[in-house]
C-alpha positions in Angstrom: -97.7 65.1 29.8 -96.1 68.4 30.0 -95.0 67.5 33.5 -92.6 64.6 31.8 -91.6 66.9 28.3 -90.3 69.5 31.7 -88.5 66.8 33.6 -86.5 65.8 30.3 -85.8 69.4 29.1 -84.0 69.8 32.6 -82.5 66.9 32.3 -81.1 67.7 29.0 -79.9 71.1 30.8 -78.2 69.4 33.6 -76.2 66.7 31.2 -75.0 69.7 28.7 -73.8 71.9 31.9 -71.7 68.9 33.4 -70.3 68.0 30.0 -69.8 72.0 29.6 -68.2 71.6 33.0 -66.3 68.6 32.4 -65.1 70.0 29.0 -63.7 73.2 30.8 -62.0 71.2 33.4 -59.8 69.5 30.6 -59.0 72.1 28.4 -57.8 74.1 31.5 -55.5 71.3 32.5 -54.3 71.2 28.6 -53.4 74.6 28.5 -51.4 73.8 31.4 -49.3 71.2 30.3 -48.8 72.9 27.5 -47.7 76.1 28.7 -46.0 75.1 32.1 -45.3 78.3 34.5 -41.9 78.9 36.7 -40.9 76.7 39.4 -42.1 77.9 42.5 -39.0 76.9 44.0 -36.4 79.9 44.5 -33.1 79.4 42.2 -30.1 78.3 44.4 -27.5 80.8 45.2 -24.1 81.0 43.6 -21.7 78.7 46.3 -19.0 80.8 46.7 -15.4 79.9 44.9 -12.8 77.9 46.9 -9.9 79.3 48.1 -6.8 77.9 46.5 -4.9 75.7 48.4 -1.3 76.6 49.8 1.8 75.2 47.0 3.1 71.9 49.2 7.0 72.8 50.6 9.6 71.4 48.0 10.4 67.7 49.4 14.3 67.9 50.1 16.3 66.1 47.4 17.2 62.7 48.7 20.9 62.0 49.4 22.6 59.1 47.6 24.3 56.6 50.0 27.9 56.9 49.5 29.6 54.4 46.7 31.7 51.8 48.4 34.9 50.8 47.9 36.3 48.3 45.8 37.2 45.5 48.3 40.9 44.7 47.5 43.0 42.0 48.7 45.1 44.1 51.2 43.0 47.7 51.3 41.1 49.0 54.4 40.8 51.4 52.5 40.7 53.4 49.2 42.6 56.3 47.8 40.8 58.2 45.1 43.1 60.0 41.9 44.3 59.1 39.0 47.4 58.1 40.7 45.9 56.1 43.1 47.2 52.2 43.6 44.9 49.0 42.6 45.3 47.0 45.9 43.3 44.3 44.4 45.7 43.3 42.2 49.2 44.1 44.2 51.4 46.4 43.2 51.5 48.0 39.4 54.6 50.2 38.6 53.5 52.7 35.8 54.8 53.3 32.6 58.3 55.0 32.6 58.3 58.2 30.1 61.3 57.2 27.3 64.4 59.9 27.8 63.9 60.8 31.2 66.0 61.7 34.0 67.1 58.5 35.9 66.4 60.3 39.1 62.9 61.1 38.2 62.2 57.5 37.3 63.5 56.2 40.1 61.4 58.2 42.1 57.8 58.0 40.3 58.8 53.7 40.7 59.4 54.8 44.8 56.4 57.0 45.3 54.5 53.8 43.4 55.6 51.7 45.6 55.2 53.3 48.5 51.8 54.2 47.7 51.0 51.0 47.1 52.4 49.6 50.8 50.8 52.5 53.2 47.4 52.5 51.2 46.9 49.2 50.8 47.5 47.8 54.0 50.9 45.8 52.7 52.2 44.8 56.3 52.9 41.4 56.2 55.9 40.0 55.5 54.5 38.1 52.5 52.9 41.2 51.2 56.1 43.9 51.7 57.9 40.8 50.3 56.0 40.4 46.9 56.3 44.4 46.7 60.0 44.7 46.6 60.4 41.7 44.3 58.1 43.9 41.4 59.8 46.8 42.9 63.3 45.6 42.3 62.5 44.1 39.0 61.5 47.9 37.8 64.5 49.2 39.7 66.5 46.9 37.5 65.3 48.8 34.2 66.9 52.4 35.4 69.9 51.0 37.8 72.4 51.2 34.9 72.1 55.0 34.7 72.9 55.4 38.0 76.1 56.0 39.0 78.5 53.2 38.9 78.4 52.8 43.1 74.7 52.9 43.2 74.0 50.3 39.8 73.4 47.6 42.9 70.5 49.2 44.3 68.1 46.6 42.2 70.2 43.6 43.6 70.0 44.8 47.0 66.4 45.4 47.2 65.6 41.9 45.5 68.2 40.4 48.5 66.0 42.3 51.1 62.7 40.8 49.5 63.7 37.3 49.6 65.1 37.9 53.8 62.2 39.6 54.7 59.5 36.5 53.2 62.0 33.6 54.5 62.3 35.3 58.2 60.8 33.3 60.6 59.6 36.3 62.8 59.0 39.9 62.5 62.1 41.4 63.8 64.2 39.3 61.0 62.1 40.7 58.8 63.1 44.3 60.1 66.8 43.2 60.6 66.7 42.6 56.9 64.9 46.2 55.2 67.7 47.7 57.8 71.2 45.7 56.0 69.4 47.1 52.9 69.0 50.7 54.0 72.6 50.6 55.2 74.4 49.0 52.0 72.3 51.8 49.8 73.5 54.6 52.8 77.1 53.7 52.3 76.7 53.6 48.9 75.4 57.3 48.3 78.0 58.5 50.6 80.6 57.0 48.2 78.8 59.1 45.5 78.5 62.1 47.5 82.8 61.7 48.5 83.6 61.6 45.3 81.8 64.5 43.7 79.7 66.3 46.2 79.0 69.3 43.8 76.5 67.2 41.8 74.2 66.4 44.8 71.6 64.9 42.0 74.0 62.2 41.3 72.5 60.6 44.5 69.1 61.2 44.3 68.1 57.5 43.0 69.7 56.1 46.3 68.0 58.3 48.3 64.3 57.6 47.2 65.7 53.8 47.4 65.8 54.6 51.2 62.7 56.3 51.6 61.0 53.0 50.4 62.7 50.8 52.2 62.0 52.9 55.4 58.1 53.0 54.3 58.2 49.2 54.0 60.0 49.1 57.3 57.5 51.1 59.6 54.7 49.2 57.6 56.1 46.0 58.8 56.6 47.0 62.2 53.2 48.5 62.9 51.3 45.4 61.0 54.0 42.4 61.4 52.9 38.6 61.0 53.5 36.5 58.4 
């Protein structure tokens, strides 16, 4: 009898020390979890800051492509200004200023014309031709300032238009610009007989010439119909 009451008393020991035990166990793993310690693992270092990277070179500014020219019906080429022909169109005299001196409007008509023929490329018989008929008709406008000997110039220069586009080769052409130059030659040399201290009286005649000439080396270099 006291042999069992002993084996149950130690029983009863050894169940309250393992649930003291197991009791411990858990409230040591609670206190954990609820106060967790540092990481064990050592805190990264710092990486060190970039460098900064080099400013790119400027790119270089692209270059436009030049403009091209207007394509004209005569022009190889284009002169720039504002007093430059419009070969697309043929020749366009300007504007004559009102009150002027007949010798200066006789020569801005010349230096239009001329323009026109060497710029243009105006060396065909058709095309010198079509130049000194608008050239002639403008001519026509001034030619009654002129002296009296040189109020023909307009005629003349219409005459040599209509040789030069019904020759039936290039050196009729030329034989006609030439009768022109020398009927205007003989008549500033009247002018200049008559009253040679007035050498301005012949200056109309003489840019008459000069275009005629221009026209002529035009035709000779170019030539064809």
């Amino acid at each position: 009898m006291r042999a069992t009451t002993t084996a149950k008393v130690a029983k009863f020991w050894a169940a309250a020390l393992i649930l003291a035990v197991a009791l411990s166990a858990s409230g040591g793993a609670y206190a954990q979890t609820r106060n967790p310690g540092p990481s064990s693992s050592a805190p990264s270092a710092p990486s060190a800051p970039s460098a900064p990277s080099a400013p790119s070179a400027p790119s270089a500014p692209s270059v436009s492509s030049a403009p091209s020219g207007p394509t004209g019906g005569h022009a190889p080429g284009v002169v720039s200004g504002p007093d430059a022909p419009s070969c697309e169109f043929g020749l366009s005299l300007p504007t004559l200023p009102t009150f002027s001196e007949v010798g200066d409007d006789v020569k801005t008509l010349s230096r239009a014309t001329e323009a026109y023929i060497r710029n243009c490329g105006c060396a065909t018989q058709a095309c010198v031709a079509d130049a000194l008929d608008k050239y002639a008709e403008a001519l026509a406008q001034v030619t009654p300032r002129l002296p009296p000997q040189l109020q023909g110039e307009a005629n003349v220069v219409a005459q040599a238009a209509r040789r030069v586009r019904a020759a039936r080769s290039k050196a009729e052409a030329l034989h006609a610009l030439h009768d022109a130059i020398a009927i205007i030659h003989k008549d500033v040399e009247l002018v200049r007989a008559e009253d040679p201290d007035h050498p301005r009286l012949t200056r109309g005649g003489d840019f008459v010439v000069e275009t005629l000439n221009v026209a002529s080396l035009a035709l000779e270099k170019g030539g064809g119909l």
